[in-house]
OpenMM code with the backbone's topology and positions (N, CA, C; nanometers):
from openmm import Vec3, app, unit

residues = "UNK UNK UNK UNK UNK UNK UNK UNK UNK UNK UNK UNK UNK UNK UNK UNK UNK UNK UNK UNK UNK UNK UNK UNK UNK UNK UNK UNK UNK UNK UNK UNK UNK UNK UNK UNK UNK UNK UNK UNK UNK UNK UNK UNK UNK UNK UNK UNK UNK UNK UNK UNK UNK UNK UNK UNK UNK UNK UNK UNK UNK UNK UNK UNK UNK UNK UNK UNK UNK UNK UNK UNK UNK UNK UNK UNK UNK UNK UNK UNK UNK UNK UNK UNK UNK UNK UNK UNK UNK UNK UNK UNK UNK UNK UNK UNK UNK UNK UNK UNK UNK UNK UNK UNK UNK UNK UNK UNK UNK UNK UNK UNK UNK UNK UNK UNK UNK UNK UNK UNK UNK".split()
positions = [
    Vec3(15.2555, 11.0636, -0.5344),
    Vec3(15.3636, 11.1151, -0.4527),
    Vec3(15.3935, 11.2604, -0.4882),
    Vec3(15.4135, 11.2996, -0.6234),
    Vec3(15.4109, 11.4322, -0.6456),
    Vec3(15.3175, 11.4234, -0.7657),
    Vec3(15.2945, 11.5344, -0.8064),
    Vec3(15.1796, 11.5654, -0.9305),
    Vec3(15.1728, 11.7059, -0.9577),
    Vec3(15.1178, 11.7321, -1.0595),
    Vec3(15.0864, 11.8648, -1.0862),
    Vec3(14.9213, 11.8847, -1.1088),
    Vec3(14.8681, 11.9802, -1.1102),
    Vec3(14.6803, 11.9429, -1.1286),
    Vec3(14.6593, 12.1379, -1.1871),
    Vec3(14.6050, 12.1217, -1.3205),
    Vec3(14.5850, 12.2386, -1.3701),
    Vec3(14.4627, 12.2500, -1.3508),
    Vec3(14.3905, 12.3675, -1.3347),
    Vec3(14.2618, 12.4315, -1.3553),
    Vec3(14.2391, 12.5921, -1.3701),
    Vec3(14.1510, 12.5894, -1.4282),
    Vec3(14.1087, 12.7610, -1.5107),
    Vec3(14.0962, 12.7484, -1.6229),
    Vec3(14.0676, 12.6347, -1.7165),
    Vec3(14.0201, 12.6134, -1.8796),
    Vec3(13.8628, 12.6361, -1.8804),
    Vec3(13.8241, 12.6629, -2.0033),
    Vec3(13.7171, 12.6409, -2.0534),
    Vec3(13.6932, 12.6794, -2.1710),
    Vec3(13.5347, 12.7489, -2.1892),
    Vec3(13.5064, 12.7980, -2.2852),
    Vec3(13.4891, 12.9474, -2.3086),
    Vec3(13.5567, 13.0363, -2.3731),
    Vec3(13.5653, 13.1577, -2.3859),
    Vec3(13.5203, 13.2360, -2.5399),
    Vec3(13.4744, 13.3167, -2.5693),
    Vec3(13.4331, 13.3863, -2.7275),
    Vec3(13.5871, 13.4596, -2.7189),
    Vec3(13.6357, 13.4193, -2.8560),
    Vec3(13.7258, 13.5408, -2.8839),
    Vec3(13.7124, 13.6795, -2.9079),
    Vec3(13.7988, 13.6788, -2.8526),
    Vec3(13.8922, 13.8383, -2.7773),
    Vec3(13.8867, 13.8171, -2.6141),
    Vec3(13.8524, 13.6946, -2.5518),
    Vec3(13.8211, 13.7123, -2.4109),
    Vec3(13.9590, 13.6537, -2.3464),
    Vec3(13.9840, 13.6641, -2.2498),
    Vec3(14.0987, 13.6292, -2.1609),
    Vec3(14.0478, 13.5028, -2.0580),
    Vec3(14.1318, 13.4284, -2.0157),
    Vec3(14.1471, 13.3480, -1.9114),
    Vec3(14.3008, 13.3190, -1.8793),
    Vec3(14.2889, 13.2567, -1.7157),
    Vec3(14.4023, 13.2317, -1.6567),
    Vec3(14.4269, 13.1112, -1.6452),
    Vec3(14.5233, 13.0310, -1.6574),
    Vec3(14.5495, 12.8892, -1.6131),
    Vec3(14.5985, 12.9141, -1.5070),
    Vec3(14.6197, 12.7864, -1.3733),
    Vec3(14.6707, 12.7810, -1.2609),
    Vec3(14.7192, 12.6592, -1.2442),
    Vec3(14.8550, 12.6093, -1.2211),
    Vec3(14.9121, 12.4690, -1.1901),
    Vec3(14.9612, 12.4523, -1.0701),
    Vec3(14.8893, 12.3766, -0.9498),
    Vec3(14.9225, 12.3459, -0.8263),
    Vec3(15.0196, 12.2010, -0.8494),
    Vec3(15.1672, 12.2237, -0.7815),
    Vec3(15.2305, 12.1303, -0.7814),
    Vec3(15.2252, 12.0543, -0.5948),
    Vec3(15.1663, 11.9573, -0.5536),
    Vec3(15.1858, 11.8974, -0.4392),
    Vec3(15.2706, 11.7597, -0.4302),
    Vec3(15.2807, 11.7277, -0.3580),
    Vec3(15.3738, 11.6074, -0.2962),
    Vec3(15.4782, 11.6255, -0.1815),
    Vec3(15.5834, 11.5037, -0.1791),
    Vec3(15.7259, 11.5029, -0.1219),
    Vec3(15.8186, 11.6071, -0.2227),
    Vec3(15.8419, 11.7484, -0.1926),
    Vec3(15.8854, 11.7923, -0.3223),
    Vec3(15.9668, 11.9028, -0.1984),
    Vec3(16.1395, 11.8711, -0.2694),
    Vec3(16.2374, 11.9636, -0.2335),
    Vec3(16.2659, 12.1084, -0.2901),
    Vec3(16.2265, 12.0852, -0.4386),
    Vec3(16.2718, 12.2113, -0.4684),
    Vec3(16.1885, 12.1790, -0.6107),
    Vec3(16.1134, 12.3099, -0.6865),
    Vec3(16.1101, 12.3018, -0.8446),
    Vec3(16.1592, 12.3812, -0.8562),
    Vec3(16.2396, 12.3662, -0.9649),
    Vec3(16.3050, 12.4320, -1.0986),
    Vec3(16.2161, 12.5135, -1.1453),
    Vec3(16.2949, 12.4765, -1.3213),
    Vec3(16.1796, 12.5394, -1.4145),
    Vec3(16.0195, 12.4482, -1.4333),
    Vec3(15.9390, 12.5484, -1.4606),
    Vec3(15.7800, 12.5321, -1.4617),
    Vec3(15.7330, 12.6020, -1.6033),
    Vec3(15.7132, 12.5257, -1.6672),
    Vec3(15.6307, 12.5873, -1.8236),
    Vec3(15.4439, 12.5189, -1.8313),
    Vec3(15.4135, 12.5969, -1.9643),
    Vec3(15.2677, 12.5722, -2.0237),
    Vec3(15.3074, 12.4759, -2.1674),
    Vec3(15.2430, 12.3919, -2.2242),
    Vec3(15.2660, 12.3453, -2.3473),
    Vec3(15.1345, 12.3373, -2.3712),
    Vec3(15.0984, 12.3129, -2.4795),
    Vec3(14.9670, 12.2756, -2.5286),
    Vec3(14.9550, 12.1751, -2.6830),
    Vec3(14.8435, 12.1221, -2.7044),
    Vec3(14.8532, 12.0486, -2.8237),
    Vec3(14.6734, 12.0464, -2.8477),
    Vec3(14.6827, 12.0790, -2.9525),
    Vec3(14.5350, 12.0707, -3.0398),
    Vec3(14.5182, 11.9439, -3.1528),
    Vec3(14.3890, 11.9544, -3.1487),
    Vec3(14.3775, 11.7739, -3.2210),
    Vec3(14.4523, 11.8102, -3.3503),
    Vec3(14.5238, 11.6644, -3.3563),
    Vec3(14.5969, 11.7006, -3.4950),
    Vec3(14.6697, 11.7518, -3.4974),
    Vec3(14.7459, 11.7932, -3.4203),
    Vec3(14.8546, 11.8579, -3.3888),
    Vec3(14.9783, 11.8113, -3.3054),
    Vec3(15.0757, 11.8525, -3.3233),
    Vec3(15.2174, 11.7589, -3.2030),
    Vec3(15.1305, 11.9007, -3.0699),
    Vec3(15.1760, 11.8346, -2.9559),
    Vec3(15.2288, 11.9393, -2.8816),
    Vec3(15.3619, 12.0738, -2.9063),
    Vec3(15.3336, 12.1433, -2.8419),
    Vec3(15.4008, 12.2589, -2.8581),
    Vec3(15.4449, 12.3434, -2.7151),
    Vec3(15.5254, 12.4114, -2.7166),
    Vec3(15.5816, 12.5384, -2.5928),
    Vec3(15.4966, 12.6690, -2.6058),
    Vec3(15.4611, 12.6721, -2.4802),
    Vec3(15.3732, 12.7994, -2.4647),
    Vec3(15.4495, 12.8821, -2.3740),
    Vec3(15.5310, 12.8778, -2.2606),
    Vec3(15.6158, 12.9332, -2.2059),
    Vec3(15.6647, 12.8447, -2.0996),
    Vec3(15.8110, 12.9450, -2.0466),
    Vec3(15.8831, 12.8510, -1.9556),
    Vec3(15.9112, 12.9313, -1.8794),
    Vec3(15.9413, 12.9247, -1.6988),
    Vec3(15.9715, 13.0147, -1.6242),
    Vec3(16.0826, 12.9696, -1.5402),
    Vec3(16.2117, 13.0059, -1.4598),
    Vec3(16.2772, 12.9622, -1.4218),
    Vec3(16.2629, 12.9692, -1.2757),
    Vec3(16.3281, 12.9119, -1.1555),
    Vec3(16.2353, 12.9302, -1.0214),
    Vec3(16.3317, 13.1123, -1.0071),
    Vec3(16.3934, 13.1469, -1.0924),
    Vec3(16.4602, 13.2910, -1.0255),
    Vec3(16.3967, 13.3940, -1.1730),
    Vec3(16.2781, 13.3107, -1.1874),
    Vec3(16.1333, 13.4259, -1.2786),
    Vec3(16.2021, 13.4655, -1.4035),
    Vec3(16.2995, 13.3878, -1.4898),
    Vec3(16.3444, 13.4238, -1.6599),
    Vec3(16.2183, 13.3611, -1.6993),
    Vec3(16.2281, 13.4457, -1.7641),
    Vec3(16.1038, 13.3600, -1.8684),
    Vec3(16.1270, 13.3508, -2.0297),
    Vec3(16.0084, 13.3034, -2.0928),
    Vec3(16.0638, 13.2327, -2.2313),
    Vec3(15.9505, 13.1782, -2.3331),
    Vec3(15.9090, 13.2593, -2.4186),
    Vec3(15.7610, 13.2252, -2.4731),
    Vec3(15.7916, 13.1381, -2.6639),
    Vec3(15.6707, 13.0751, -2.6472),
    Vec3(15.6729, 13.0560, -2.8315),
    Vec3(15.6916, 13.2334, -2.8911),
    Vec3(15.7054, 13.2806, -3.0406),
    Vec3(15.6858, 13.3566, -3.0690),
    Vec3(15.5549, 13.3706, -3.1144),
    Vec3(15.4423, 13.2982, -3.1065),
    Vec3(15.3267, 13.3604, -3.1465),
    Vec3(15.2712, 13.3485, -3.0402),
    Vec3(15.2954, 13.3414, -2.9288),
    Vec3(15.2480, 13.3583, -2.7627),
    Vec3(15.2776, 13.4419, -2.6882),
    Vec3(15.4011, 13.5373, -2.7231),
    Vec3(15.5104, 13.6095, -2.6313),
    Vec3(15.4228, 13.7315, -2.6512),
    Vec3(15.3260, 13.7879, -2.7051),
    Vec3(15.2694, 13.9071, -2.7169),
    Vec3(15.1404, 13.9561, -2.5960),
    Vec3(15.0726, 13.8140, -2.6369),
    Vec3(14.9294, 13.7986, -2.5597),
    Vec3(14.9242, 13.7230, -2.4760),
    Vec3(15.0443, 13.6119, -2.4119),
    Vec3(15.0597, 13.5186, -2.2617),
    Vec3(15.1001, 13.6005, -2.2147),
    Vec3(15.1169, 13.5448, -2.0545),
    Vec3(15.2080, 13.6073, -1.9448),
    Vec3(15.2044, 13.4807, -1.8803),
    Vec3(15.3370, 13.4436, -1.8110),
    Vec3(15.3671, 13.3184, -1.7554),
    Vec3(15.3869, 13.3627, -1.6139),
    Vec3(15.3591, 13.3424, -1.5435),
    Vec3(15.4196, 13.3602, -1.3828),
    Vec3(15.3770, 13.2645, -1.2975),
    Vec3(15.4946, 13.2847, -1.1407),
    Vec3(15.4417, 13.1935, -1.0799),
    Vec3(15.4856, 13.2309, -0.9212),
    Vec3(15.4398, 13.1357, -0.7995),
    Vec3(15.4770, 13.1725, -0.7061),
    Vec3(15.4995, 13.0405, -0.6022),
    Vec3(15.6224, 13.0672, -0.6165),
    Vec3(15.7206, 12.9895, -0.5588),
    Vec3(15.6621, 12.9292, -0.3630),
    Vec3(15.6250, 13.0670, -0.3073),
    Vec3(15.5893, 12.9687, -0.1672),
    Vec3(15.4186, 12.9213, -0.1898),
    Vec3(15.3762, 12.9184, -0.2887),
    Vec3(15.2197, 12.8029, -0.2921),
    Vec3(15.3160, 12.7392, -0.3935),
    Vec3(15.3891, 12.7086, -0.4752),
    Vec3(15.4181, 12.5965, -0.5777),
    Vec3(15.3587, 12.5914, -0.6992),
    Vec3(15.3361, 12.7173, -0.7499),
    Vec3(15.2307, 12.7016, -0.8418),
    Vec3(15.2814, 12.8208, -0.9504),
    Vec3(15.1871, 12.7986, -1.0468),
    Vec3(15.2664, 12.8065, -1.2299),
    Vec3(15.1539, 12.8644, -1.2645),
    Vec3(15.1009, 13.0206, -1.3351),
    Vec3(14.9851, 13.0623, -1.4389),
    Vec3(15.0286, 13.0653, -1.5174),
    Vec3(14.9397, 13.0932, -1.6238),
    Vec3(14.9707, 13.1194, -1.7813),
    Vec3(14.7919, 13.2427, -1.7926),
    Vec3(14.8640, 13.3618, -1.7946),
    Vec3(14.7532, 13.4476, -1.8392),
    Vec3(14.7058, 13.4862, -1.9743),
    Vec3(14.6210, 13.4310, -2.0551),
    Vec3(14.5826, 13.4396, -2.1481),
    Vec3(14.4795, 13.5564, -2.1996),
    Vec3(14.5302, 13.6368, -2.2714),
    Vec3(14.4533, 13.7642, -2.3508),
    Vec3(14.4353, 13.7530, -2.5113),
    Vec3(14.3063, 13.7986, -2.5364),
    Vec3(14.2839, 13.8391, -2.6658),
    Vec3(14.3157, 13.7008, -2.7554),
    Vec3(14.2255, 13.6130, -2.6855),
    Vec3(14.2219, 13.4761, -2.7010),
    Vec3(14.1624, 13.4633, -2.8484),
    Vec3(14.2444, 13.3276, -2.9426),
    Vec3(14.1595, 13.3340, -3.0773),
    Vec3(14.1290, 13.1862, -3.1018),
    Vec3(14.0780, 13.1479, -3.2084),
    Vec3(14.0223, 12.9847, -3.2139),
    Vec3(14.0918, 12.9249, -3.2607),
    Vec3(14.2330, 12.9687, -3.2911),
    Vec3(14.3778, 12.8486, -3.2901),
    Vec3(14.3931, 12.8194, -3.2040),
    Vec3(14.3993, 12.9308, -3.1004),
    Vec3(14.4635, 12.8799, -2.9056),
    Vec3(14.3143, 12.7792, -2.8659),
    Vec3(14.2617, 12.7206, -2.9594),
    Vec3(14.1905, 12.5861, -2.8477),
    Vec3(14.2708, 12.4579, -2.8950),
    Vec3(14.3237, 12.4187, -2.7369),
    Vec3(14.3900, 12.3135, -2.7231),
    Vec3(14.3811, 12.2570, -2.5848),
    Vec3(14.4539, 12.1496, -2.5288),
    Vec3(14.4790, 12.1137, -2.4211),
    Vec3(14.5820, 12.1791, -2.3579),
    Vec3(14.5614, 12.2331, -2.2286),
    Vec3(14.7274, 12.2997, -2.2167),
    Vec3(14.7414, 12.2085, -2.1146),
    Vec3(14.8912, 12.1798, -2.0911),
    Vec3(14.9283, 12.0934, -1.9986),
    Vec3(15.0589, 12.1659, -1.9110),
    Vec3(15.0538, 12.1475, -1.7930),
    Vec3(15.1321, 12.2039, -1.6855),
    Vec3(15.2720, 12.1289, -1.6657),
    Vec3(15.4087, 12.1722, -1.6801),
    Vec3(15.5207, 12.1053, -1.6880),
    Vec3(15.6157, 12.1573, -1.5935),
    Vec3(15.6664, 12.0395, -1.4968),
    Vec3(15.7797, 12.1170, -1.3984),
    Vec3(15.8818, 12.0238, -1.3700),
    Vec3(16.0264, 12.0945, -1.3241),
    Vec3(16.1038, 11.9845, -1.3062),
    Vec3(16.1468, 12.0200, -1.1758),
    Vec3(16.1450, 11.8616, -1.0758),
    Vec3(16.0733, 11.8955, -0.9424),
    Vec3(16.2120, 11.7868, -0.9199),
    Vec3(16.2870, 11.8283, -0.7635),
    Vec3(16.3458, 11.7500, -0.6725),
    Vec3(16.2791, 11.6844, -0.5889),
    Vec3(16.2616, 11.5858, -0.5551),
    Vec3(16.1703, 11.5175, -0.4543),
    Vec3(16.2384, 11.5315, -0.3278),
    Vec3(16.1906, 11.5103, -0.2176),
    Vec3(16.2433, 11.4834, -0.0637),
    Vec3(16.3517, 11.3094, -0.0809),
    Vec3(16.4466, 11.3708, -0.0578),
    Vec3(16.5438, 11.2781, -0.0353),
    Vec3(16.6514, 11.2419, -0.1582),
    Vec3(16.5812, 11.3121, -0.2932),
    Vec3(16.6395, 11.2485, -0.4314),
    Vec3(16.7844, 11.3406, -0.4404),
    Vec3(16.8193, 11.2294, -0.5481),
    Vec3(16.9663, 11.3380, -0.5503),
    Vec3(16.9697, 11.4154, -0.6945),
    Vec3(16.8626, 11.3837, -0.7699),
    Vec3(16.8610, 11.4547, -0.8975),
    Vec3(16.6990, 11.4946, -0.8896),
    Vec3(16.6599, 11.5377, -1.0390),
    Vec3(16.5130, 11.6116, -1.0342),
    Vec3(16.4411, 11.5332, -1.1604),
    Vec3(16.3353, 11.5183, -1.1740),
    Vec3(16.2752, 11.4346, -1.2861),
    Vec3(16.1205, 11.5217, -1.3318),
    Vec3(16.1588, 11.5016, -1.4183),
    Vec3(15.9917, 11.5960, -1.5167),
    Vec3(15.8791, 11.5368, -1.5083),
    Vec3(15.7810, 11.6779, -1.4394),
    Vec3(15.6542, 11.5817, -1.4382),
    Vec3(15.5134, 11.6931, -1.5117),
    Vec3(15.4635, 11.6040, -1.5167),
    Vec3(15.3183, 11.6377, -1.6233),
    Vec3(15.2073, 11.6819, -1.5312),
    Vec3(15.1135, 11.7573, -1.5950),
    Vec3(14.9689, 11.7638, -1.5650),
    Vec3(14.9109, 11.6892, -1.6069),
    Vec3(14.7471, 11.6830, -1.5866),
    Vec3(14.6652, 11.5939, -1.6589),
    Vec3(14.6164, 11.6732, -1.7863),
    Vec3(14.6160, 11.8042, -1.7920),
    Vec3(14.5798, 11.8703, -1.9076),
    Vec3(14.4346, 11.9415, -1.8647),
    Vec3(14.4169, 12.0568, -1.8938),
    Vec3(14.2972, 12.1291, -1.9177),
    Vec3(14.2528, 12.1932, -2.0408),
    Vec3(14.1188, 12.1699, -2.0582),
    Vec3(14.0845, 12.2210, -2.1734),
    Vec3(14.0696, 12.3522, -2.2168),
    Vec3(14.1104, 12.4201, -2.3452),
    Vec3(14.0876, 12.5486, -2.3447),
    Vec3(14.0278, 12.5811, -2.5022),
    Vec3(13.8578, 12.6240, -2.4460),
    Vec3(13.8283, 12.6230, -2.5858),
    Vec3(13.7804, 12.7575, -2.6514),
    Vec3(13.7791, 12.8414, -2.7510),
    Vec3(13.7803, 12.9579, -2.8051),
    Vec3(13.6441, 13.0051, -2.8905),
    Vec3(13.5910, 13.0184, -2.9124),
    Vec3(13.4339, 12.9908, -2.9718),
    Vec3(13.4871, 13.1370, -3.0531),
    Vec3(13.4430, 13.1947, -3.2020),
    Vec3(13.4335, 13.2761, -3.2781),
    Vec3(13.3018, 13.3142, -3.2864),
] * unit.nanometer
topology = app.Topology()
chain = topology.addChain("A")
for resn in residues:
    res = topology.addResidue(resn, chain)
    for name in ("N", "CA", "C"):
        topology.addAtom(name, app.Element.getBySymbol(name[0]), res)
C-alpha cells in the first residue's frame, strides 16, 4: 500500500562518491520528515541524516561534512549524496519516512528494504 524502495548502492574504491535515491509510492497524503540510517555488520543501526518536508536538515557528526541529504517533494523522493567515501561507510543504508496515508488521521513510519553500500580500499 505504501513503501519506500532505495537504489544507487554498490561498490565504490575510496575517495569515490555515490548517490542514494528513495522513491516513496502508495495511497500517501502527505510525508513529513524523510532520513538515511545505516547499520554495518556488527553494528546497531545508526542516523545518517534527516530532512524535514520544509528542507531543515540534520546529520550524524561524522557525516555532516561529506553527506548531503536532499529531496524532492513533487516525485516523493529522499537522496543522500555521498563524497570522499571510506571503508567504515560500508553498510546497509536504509530509507526512512513518516508518511500520512489517504484517508488516515495520523502518520506512521515506514522503512526501506535497504541498499548496499560497499567501500573497497
Amino acid at each position: 500500500q505504501v513503501q519506500l524502495v532505495e537504489s544507487g548502492g554498490g561498490l565504490v574504491q575510496a575517495g569515490g562518491s555515490l548517490t542514494l535515491s528513495c522513491t516513496a509510492s502508495g495511497s500517501i497524503f502527505r510525508i513529513n520528515a524523510m532520513g538515511w540510517y545505516r547499520q554495518a555488520p556488527g553494528k546497531q543501526r545508526e542516523l545518517v541524516a534527516v530532512i524535514t518536508s520544509g528542507g531543515s536538515t540534520n546529520y550524524a557528526d561524522s557525516m555532516k561534512v561529506r553527506f548531503t541529504i536532499s529531496r524532492d517533494n513533487a516525485k516523493k523522493m529522499v537522496y543522500l549524496q555521498m563524497n570522499n567515501l571510506k571503508p567504515e561507510d560500508t553498510a546497509v543504508y536504509y530509507c526512512n519516512a513518516d508518511i500520512w496515508r489517504l484517508g488516515a488521521d495520523w502518520g506512521n513510519d515506514y522503512w526501506g528494504q535497504g541498499t548496499q553500500v560497499t567501500v573497497s580500499s
